[in-house]
N, C-alpha and C positions, 0 to 999 in steps of 0.2 A: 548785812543789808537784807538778806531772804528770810532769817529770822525777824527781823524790826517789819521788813513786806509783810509776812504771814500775819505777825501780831495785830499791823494796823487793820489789813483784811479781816481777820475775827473780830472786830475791834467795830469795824466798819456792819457786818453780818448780827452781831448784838445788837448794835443800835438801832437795825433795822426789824429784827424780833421786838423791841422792845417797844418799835414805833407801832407797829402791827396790834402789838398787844394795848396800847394807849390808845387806837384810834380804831379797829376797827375788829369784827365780832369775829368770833372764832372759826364760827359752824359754815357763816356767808359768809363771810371776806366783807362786809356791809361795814356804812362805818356806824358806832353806838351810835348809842342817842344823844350821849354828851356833846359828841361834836358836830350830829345833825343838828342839835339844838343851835347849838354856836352858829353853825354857818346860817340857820334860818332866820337870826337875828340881824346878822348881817345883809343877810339877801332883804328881807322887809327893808329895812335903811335905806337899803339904794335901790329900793323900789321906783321910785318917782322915774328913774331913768328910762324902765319901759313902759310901753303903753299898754301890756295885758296882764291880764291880774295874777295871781299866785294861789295856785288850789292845794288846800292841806287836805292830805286824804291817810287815815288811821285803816289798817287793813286788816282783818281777824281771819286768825286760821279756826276753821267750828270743829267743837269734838276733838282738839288734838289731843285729850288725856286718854276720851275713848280709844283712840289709834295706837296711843303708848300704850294704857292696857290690854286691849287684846293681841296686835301685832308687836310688840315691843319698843324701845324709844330706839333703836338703829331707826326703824321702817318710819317713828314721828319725827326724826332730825331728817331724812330723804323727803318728807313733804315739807318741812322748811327749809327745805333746800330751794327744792323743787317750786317753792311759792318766789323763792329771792329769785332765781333764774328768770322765773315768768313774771314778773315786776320787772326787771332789769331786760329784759324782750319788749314789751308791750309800752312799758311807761315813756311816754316821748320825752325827748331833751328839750330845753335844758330842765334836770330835772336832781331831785337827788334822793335815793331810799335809805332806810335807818331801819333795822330790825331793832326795837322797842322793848319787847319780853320776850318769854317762852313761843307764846306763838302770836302775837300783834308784832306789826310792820307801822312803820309810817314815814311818808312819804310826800315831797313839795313839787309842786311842778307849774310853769309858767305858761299857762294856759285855762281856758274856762271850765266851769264842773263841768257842763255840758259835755265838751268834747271828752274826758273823763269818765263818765255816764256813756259813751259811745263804745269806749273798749273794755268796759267791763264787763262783757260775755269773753273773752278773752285769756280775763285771767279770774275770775271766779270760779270756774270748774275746771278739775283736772284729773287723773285718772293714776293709781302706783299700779305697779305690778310687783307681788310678792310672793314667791313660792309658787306661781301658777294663777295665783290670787287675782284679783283685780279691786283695788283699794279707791270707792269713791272719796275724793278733798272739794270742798268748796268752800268759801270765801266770803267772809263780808267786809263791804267796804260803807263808810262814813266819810262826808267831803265838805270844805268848807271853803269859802273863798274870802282873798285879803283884796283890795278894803272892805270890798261888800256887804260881806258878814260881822266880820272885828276889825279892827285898826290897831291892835295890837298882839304882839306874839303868844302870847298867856289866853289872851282870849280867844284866838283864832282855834288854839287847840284846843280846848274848851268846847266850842262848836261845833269841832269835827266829830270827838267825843262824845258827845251827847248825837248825833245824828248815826254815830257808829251804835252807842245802845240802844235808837231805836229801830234803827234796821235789824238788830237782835231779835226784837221785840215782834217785827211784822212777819209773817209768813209769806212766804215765796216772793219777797222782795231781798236781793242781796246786796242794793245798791240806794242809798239815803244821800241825799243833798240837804244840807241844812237851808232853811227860806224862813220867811218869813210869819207864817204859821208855827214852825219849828221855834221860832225867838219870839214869838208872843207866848209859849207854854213855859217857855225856861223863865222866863220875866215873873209868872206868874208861880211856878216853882220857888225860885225865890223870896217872892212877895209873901206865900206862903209859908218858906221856910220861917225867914224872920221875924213870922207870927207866930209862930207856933207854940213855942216856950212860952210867953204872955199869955198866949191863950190855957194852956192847962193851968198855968198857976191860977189867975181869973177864976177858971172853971167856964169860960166861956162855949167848951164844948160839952152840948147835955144830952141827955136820953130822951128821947121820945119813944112814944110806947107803942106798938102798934096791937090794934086785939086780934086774939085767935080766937074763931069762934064756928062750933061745931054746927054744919049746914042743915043739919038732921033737927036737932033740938033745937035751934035758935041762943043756945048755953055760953057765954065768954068760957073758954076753956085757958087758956094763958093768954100774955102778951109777946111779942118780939121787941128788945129793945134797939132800938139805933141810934147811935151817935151822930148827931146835927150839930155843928156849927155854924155859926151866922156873928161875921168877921164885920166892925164899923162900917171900912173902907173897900172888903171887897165882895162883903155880901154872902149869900150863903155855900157855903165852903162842902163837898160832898166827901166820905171817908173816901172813895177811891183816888180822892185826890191830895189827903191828908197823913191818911193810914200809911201809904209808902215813904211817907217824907219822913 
């Protein structure tokens, strides 16, 4: 009987490693994403039952290779430590976090971006100490709200996404809410996308010439060329807004 006990107790302690290892990340004790995704599908479904809405929020740790390279990856798993703690501190209930990749998080919580937007002085900066050191982290976060923004789970994260690459994108903003502005550029990102391949086979995008002309002599010395497109449906199309697509 104390042999057949022990057996079931290891028995019992495997299947618990092995739940640990199925659902939930090694470094945070978070659960993946696989099974944040799951339950966030879930949670949308029986959405209707509350009356406030559901904020997706993508959270970037900045320079975490910087951090590996110079201070080593011990010192860049203590600031993904260190970011899951301070999410798991700050982020209200009912709520749930999922470390994502290497160093992105993300995170749902039932409540508006706004009040989201309130505690992110919070957990955007934070401070390691190492060796004597003092190791600045800071933080960017992207947010997106269910229904508001998407009405679906694909697309909700989608929005967050994109309002997380543009808060990359701004200087000394660490905190992006996707609106309305934000979903008229992605509509048009698209609109463009979908154009795009039609238009170079076409050749619809051409050179215009611009002259250089030397202010001394009055002399055409070269031209500059630039790429102008000018789209049926959406008119004329600028490289800065084609070139990256």
């Amino acid at each position: 009987m104390r042999t057949l006990e022990s057996l079931l107790s290891e028995q019992a302690l495997a299947q618990e490693r092995l739940r640990k290892m199925a659902y939930e990340d090694a470094l945070t004790g978070l659960p993946i994403y696989a099974r944040f995704r799951e339950l966030l599908d879930k949670r949308l479904a029986a959405h209707k039952a509350w009356d406030t809405p559901i904020t997706l929020a993508f959270i970037d740790i900045d320079n975490l290779k910087h951090i590996n390279d110079i201070y080593g990856y011990a010192v860049g798993d203590q600031a993904i430590q260190q970011t899951a703690r301070l999410l798991a501190q700050h982020l209200p209930e009912p709520r749930m976090i999922s470390r994502r990749t290497g160093d992105e998080f993300v995170a749902w919580l039932q409540t508006e971006t706004a009040h989201l937007q309130g505690i992110t002085q919070s957990i955007t900066r934070f401070n390691l100490d190492y060796e004597g050191n003092t190791i600045p982290v800071s933080l960017t976060v992207g947010a997106a709200s269910y229904p508001q923004d998407a009405q679906t789970a694909d697309d909700l994260i989608f929005c967050a996404e994109y309002a997380l690459k543009q808060a990359k994108q701004r200087v000394r903003q660490s905190f992006v809410i996707f609106d309305n502005q934000l979903g008229q550029n992605l509509i048009r990102i698209k609109q463009i996308e979908s154009r795009l391949k039609a238009a170079i086979r076409n050749r619809e995008i051409r050179p215009f010439y611009q002259p250089e002309v030397n202010m001394l002599t009055g002399q055409l010395s070269g031209v500059e060329a630039l790429a102008r497109w000018q789209d049926p449906d959406l008119g004329w199309i600028t490289p800065n807004e084609f070139i990256p697509i």
